[in-house]
C-alpha positions in Angstrom: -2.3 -14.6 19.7 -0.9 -17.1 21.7 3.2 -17.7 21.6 5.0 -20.6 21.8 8.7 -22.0 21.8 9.7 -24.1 19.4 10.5 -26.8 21.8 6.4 -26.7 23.3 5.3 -26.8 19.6 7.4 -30.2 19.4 6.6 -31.1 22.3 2.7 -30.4 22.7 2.1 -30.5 18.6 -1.4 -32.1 18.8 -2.7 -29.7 21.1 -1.0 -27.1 18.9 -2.6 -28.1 16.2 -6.4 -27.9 17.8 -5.3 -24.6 19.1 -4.7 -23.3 15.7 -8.2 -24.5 14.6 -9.0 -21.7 16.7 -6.8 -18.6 16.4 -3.3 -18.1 15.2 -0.7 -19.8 17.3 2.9 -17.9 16.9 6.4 -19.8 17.7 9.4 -18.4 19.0 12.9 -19.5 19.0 15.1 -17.8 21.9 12.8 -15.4 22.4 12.1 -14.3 18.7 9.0 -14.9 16.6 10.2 -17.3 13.9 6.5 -18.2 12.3 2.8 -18.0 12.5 0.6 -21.3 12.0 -2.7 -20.7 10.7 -5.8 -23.5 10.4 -6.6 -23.8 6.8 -9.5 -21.8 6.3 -7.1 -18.3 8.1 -4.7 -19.7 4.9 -7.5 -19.9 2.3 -8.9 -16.6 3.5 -5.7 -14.3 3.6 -4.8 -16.1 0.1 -8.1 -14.7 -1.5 -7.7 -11.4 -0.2 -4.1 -11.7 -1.7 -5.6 -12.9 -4.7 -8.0 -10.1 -4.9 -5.9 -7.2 -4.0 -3.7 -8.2 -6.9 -6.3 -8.3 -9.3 -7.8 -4.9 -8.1 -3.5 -3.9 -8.8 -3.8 -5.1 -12.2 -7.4 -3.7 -13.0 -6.2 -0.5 -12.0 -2.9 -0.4 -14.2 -4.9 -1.6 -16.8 -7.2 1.7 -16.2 -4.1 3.5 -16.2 -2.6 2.5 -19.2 -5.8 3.3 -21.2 -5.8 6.8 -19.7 -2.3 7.3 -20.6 -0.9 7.6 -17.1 2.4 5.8 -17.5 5.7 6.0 -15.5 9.0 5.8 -17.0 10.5 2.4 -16.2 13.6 4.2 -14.3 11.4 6.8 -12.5 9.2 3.6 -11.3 12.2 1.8 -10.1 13.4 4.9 -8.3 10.4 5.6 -6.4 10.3 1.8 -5.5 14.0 1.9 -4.3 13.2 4.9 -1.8 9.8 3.7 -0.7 7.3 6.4 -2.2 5.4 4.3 -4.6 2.1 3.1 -3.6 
């Protein structure tokens, strides 16, 4: 992925903007990553697979609850807190 500072992304923005038509383009600011721009379709396509993964989440809870594999709400909130839930 290509990097630039935020000052060549001001500076150069049409060009950016072609580039991004074509892979990810990342800016920096002092030497840190501050955001990725993505072309539309890259947006679109991470969005549906968002979109999808959620409703794979929810299909499977919904399995869940109808086998009568629950989690008490603390015990849920717990394991979310310390990082073991999946």
């Amino acid at each position: 992925m290509e990097t630039l500072t935020a000052n060549q992304a001001k500076t150069q923005f049409g060009d950016m903007l072609l580039k991004v038509q074509r892979a990810p383009v990342q800016i920096s600011r002092n030497g840190k990553p501050v955001a990725v721009l993505l072309s539309v379709e890259d947006y679109q396509a991470l969005e549906a697979i968002k979109l999808r993964l959620l409703q794979e989440k929810i299909e499977q809870a919904r399995a869940d609850i109808a086998a009568g594999k629950l989690v008490e709400g603390d015990a849920l909130f717990s394991s979310l807190l310390n990082g073991e839930f999946d």
